[in-house]
C-alpha positions as CSV (number, residue, x, y, z in Angstrom):
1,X,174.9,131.1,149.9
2,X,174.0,134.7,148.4
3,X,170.7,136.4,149.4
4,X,169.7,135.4,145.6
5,X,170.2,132.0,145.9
6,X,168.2,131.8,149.4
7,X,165.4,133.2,147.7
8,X,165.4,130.8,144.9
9,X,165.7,128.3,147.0
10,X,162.6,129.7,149.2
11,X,160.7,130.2,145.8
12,X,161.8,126.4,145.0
13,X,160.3,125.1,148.3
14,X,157.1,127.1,148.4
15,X,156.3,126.1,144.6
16,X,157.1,122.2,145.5
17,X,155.0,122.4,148.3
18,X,152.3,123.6,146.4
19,X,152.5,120.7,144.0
20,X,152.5,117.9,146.7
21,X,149.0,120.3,148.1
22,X,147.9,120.2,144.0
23,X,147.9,116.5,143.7
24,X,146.2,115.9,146.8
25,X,143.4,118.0,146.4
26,X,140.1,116.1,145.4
27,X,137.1,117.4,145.5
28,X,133.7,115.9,146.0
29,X,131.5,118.3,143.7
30,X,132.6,119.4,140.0
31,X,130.3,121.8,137.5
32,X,132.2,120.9,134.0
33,X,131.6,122.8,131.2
34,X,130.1,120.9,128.2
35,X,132.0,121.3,124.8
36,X,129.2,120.3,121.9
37,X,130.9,118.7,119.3
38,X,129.8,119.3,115.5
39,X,126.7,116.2,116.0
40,X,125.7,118.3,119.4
41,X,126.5,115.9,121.1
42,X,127.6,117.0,125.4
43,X,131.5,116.1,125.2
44,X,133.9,116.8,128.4
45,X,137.1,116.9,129.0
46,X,139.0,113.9,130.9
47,X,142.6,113.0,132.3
48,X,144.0,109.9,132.0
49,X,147.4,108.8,133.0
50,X,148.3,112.4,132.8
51,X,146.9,112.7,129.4
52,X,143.7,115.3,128.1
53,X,140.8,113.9,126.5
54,X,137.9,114.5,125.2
55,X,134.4,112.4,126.2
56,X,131.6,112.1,124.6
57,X,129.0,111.5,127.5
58,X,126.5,108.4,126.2
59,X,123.9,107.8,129.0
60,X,122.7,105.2,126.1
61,X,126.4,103.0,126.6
62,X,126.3,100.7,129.2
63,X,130.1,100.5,130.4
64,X,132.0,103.0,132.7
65,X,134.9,104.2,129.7
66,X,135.4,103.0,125.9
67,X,138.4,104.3,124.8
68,X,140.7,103.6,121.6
69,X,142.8,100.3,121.4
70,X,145.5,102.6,120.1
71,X,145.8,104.9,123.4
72,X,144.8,102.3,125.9
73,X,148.1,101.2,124.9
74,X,149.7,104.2,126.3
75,X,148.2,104.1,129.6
76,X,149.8,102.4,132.9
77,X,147.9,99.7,135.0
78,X,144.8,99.2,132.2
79,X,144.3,95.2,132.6
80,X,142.3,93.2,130.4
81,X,139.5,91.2,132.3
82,X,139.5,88.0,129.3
83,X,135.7,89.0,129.0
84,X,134.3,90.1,125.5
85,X,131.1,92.0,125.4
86,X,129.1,91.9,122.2
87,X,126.8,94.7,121.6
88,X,124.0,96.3,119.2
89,X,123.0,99.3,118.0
90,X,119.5,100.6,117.2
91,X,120.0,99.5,113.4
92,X,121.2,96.3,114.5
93,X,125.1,96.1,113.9
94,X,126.7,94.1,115.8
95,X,130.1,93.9,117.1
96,X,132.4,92.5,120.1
97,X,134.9,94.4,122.1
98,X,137.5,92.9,124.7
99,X,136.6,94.8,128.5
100,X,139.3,96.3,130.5
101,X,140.1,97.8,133.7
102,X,140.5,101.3,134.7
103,X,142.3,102.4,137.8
104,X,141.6,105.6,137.9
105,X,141.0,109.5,136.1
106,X,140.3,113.1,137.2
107,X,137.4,115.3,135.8
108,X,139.0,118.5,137.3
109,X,139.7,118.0,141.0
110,X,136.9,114.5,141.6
111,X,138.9,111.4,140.7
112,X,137.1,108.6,139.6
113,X,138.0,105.0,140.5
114,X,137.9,101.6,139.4
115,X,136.4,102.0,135.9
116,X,135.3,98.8,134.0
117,X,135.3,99.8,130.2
118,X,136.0,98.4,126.6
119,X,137.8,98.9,123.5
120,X,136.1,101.5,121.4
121,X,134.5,100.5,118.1
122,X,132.2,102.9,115.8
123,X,129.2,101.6,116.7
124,X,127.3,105.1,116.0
125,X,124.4,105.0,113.9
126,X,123.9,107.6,111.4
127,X,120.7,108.7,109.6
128,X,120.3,110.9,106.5
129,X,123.2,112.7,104.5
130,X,126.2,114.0,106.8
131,X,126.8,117.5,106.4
132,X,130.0,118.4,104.6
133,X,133.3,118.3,106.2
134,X,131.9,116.6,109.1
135,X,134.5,113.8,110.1
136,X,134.1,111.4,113.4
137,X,136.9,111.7,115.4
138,X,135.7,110.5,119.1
139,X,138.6,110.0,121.5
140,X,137.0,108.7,124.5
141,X,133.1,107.5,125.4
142,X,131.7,107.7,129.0
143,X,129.0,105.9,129.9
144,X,126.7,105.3,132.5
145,X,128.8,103.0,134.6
146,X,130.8,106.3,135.1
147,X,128.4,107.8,137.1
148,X,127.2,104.2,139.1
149,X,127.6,106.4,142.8
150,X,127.1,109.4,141.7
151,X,123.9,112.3,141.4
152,X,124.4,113.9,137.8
153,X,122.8,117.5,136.8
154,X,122.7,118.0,132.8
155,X,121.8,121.6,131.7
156,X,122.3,121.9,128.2
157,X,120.9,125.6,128.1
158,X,123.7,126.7,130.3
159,X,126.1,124.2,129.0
160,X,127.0,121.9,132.0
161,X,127.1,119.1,133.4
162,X,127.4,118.9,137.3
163,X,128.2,115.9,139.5
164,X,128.2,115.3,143.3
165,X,129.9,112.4,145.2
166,X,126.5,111.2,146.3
167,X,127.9,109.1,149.0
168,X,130.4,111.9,150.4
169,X,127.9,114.9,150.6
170,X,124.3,113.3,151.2
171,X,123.5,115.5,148.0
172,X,120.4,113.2,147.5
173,X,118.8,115.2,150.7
174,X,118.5,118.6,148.5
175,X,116.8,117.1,146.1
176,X,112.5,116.8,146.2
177,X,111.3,116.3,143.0
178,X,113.1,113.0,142.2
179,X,110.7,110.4,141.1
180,X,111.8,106.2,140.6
181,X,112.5,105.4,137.1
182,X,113.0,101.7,135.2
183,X,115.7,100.1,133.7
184,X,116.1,98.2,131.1
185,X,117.6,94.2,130.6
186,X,120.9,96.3,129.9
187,X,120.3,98.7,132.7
188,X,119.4,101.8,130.2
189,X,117.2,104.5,131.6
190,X,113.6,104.2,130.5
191,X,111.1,107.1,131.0
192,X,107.6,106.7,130.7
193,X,106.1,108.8,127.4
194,X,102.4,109.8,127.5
195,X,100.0,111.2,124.4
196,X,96.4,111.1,124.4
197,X,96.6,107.8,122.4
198,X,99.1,105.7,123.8
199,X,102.1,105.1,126.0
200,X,105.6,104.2,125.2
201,X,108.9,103.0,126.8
202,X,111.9,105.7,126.2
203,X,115.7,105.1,126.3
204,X,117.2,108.6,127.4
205,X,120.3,108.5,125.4
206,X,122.6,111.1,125.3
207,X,124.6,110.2,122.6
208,X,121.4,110.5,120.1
209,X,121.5,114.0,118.5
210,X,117.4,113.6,117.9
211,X,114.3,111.8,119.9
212,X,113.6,108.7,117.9
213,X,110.2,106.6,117.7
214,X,110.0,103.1,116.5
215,X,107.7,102.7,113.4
216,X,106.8,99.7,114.2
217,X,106.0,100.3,117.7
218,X,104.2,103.9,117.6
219,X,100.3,103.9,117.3
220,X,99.0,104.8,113.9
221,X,96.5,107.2,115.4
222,X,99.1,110.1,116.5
223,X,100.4,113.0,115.0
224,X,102.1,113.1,112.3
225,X,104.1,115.3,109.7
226,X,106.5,114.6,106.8
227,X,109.8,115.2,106.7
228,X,112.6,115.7,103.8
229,X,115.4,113.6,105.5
230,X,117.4,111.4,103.4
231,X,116.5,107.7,105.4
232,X,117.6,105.0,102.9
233,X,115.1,103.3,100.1
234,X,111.8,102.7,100.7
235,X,111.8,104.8,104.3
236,X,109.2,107.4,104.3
237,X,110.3,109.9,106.2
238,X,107.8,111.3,109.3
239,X,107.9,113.1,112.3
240,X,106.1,112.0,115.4
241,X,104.3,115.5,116.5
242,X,101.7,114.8,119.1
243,X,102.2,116.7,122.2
244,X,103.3,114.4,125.2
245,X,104.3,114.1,128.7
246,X,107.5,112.5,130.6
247,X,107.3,112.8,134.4
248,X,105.1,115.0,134.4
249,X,106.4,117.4,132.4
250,X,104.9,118.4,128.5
251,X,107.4,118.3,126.1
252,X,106.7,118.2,122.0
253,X,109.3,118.2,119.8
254,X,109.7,116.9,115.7
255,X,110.3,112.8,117.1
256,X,111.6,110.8,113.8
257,X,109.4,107.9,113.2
258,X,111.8,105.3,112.0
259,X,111.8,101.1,111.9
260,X,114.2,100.6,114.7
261,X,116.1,96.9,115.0
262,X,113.6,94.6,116.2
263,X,116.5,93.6,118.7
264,X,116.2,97.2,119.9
265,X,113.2,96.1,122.7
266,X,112.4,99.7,123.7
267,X,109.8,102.0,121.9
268,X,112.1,104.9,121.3
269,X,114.7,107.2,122.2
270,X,114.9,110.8,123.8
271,X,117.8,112.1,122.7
272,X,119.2,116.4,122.6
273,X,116.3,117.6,121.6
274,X,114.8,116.0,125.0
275,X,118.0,117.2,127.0
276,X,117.8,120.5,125.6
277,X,114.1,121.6,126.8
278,X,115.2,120.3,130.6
279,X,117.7,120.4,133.5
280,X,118.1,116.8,134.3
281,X,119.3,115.2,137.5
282,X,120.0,111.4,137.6
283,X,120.7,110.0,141.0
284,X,122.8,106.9,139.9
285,X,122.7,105.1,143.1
286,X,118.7,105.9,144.1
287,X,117.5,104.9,140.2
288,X,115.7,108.3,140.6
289,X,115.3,111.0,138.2
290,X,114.4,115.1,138.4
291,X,113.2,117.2,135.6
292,X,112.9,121.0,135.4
293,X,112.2,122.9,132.6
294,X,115.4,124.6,131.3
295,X,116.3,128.3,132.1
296,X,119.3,130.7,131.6
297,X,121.2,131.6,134.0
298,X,121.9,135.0,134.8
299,X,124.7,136.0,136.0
């Protein structure tokens, strides 16, 4: 053996090593950046089975992963459970998905296990004209069984989402300003919404572009303004304007006022618009919730 071929051999030893180190490194804290896609809705990205994807994140979906029937196909130890799980959008569509099992995937170096999830079907409900060019093309759906164990920071301003292991770092002890919130019959997130004339019963749903108010649900005596939006025959379009407060916080915002499903048994919706005036931390396992109002950073 030559001097050259010891060294390529060294070089080949040091850079398997490495690998084996690679794949064993988890971690128990990752800050991901988000990539909004052309709804702005907070996408990440995901492997699974080796494979890059890209996620929406839906805290409005119940289930851990929905991913396409055509890729599930490609992915080694997926097993279906026999279960199918029928579901409903706000405007009231229906439809029924078969539920599978997930090993395992990586965000970055925090692997996530045992992942209950379904077959993706376009259950997205879309108001007023599309803008040109716009096409749906969603790969993969997290939602918030995801994140069952874990404490989740959103901060749309500075365009990440952070999550910590609750369980392996005691994050939930940094945390003061967490304060209980309810869920709903299908385990949504509900936040209490305050104006000077009523209360109402919110979904925080990441996978809504806007905050939306059932018609038939909000009080008469708010706020309101008109609006140009293209809603479907005999929908008169209005914005829901009165100033309001969620945990303490104010937020206002232009809050579409539109008849929501009767199946749909919440008041409303608090969608980007919501996410974008506030970091928000969800501790998954505690049912607790922070809110701060959003800042940039500066490096």
């Amino acid at each position: 053996m030559n001097i050259w071929q010891f060294l390529s051999f060294s070089i080949l030893i040091t850079l398997f090593s490495t690998s084996i180190i690679a794949k064993q490194v988890e971690c128990s804290r990752v800050e991901i950046p988000i990539i909004f896609d052309e709804f702005g809705l907070p996408t990440i990205e995901v492997i699974i089975g080796g494979s890059t994807y890209r996620a929406l994140v839906d805290l409005g979906a119940e289930e851990g992963i929905y991913f396409p029937i055509s890729e599930i196909k490609k992915i080694s130890g997926v097993k279906y459970t026999g279960e199918t799980v029928n579901s409903v959008n706000i405007l009231g569509a229906t439809h029924s998905d078969r539920k599978f099992f997930l090993p395992a995937l990586k965000v970055q170096c925090m692997r996530f296990n045992n992942l209950t999830g379904l077959e993706l079907s376009p259950w997205a409900a879309s108001l007023g004209d599309a803008p040109e060019g716009v096409e749906e093309n969603q790969q993969v759906v997290l939602g918030r069984g995801f994140f069952y164990d874990k404490v989740v920071t959103f901060d749309y301003t500075n365009e990440t989402i952070t999550i910590d292991g609750y369980k392996s770092t005691g994050i939930a002890q940094n945390y003061t300003e967490f304060k209980p919130y309810v869920e709903s019959n299908e385990g949504d997130i509900v936040l209490q919404m305050d104006s000077s004339v009523d209360s109402y019963q919110m979904i925080l749903d990441t996978g809504a572009t806007s905050s939306m108010i059932s018609t038939n649900k909000v009080n008469t005596d708010e706020s309101f303004s008109d609006c140009n939006l293209n809603l479907g025959a005999d929908i008169q379009c209005k914005f829901f304007v009165s100033s309001v407060e969620i945990l303490g916080q104010n937020f206002s915002s232009d809050i579409l006022s539109y008849p929501l499903s009767p199946m749909f048994a919440m008041d409303g919706l608090l969608g980007g618009d919501f996410m974008d005036k506030f970091v928000v931390t969800i501790n998954f396992s505690e049912q607790s919730i922070s809110l701060l109002p959003s800042q940039v950073s500066v490096l």
